[in-house]
Structure formats: structure tokens, C-alpha cells
C-alpha positions as CSV (number, residue, x, y, z in Angstrom):
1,X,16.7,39.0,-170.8
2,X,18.3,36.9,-173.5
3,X,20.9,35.4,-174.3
4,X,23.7,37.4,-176.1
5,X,25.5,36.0,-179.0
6,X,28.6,34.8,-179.2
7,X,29.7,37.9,-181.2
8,X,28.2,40.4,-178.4
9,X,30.1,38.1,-175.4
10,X,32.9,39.7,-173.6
11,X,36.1,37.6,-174.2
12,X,37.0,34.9,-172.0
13,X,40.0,35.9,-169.8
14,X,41.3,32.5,-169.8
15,X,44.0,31.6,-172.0
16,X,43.3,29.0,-175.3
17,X,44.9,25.5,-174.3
18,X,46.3,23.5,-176.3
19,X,47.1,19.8,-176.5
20,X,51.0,18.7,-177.1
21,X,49.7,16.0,-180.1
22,X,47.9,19.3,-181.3
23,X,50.6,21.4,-181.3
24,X,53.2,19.2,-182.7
25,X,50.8,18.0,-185.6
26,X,50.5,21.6,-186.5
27,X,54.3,22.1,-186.5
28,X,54.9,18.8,-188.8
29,X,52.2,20.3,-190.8
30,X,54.1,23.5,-191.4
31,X,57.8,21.7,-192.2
32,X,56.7,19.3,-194.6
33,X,57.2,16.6,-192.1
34,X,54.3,13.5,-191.6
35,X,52.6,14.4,-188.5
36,X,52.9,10.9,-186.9
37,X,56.5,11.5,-187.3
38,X,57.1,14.6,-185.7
39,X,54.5,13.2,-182.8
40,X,57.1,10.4,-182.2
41,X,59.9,12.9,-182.4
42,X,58.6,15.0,-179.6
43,X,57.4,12.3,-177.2
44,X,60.2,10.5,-177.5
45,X,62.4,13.3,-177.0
46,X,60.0,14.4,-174.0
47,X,60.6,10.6,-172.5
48,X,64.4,10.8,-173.0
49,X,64.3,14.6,-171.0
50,X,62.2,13.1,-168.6
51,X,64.0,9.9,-167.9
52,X,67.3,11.7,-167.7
53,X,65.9,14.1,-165.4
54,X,64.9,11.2,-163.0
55,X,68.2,9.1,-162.9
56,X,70.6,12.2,-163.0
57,X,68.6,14.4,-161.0
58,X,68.0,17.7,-163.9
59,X,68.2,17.3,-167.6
60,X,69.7,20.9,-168.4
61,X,68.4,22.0,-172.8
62,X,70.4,25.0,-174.1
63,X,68.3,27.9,-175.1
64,X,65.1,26.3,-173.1
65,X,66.0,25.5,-169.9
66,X,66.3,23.1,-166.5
67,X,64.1,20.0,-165.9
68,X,64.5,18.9,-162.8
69,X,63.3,15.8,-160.2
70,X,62.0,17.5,-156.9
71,X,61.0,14.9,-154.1
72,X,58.1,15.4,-152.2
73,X,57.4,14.3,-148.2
74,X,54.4,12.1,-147.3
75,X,51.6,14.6,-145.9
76,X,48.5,14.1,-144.1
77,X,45.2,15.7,-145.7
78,X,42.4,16.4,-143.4
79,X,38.8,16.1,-145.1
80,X,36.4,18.4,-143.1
81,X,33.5,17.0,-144.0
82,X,33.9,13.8,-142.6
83,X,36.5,14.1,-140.2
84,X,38.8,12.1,-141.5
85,X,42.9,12.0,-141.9
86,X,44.0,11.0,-144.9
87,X,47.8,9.9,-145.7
88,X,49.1,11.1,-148.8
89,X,52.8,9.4,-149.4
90,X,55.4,11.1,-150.6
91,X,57.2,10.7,-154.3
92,X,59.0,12.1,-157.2
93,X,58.1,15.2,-159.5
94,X,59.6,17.0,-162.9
95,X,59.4,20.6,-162.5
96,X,60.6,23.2,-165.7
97,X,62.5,26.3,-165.0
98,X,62.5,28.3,-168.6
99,X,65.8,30.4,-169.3
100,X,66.1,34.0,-168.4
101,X,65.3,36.2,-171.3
102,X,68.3,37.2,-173.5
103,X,69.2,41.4,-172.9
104,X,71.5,43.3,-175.5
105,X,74.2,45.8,-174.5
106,X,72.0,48.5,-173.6
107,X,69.9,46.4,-171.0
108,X,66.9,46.1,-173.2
109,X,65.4,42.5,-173.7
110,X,66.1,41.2,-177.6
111,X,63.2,40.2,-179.4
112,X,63.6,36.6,-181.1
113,X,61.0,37.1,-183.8
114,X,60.4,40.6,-185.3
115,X,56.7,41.7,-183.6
116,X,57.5,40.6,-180.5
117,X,58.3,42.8,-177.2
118,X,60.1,41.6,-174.2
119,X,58.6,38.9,-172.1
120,X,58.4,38.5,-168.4
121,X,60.3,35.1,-167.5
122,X,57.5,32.5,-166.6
123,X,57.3,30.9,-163.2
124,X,58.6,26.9,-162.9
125,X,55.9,25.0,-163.9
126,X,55.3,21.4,-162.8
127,X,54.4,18.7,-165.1
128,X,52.0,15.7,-164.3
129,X,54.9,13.0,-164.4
130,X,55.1,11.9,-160.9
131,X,55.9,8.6,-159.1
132,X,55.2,7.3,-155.4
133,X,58.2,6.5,-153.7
């Protein structure tokens, strides 16, 4: 049987990822702003979230939400194959918790851009910034 072409593929279930220095180049792109500028706007905003979160224990942003430093407890690993126990020590983490949804009067979520419905409020997702105690 051959192959199919890309056309005649089912679409991939997973969702399109995208790279911050991507996404923030785009966004300088569509504001008339240099890219390199708005790339060092956003990571140095990102370091000064992160950095607060860490030495005050949550960074709380209006309209987007909560970062916050979660500690971690040293854990053992056990690899099956060969039998044997690893130590994994404990540290520091940044996790995001996203704001609820806004609702009008009448209960019903409110829609920031015209187009959209009402979303369901994301789970807290953990970044990669971590450091071993």
C-alpha cells in the first residue's frame, strides 16, 4: 500500500508548539516594534517574574495570574532494569496558575475578543526553571 499524501493524512491530534523567541518575534512584527527589542522585553520581564517568584515566594500579574516557587523533597528512583536506587535531591520549582475566566451578570463567561466562546480554565503548568537545593 502506499504512502498517502500529506493532503489525504488525517490531522495530527497534537497541538502546534511554538517557541517563546517565535512567538514574541511575531508579536514585535505586528506592533512595529524591532524584534530583538521585544525579545529582550519579554525575557527580561520573564527573568524579573521569575526572580521575584523565588525570593518572595509568588509573583502575583493582574489579568494573568500567580507564579509561584513550590519546593520539592529528595526521592529515591528505582531503575528496574538494573536494579539499582537512584537518589534524586530535592529543589525549587515555578509553577503558573492562569486566572479564572471573567463571567458577566447572567453567569455566562465574556468573550475577550469577538469569535471567541468561553474557555475552560487550564490546569497549573510547570515551567523548566528549577534549582537543587
Amino acid at each position: 500500500m502506499p504512502t498517502p499524501a500529506p493532503q489525504q493524512r488525517k490531522p495530527s491530534k497534537r497541538r502546534t508548539r511554538y517557541s517563546a523567541n517565535a512567538v514574541v518575534r511575531k508579536e514585535a512584527e505586528l506592533m512595529n516594534i524591532s524584534p530583538e527589542f521585544g525579545v529582550a522585553l519579554f525575557f527580561n520581564l520573564m527573568n524579573r517574574v521569575v526572580s521575584s517568584a523565588m525570593v518572595n515566594g509568588e509573583c502575583w500579574i493582574q489579568g494573568i495570574g500567580t507564579f509561584k516557587r513550590t519546593e520539592y523533597a529528595a526521592r529515591r528512583r528505582h531503575n528496574p532494569r538494573t536494579g539499582q536506587i537512584d537518589l534524586i535531591p530535592g529543589g525549587e520549582k515555578i509553577t503558573f496558575h492562569p486566572i479564572k475566566p471573567r463571567k458577566a451578570k447572567d453567569g455566562t463567561p465574556v468573550a475577550t475578543e469577538p469569535g471567541l466562546g468561553a474557555r475552560k480554565r487550564p490546569q497549573a503548568i510547570t515551567s523548566s526553571v528549577h534549582r537543587l537545593k
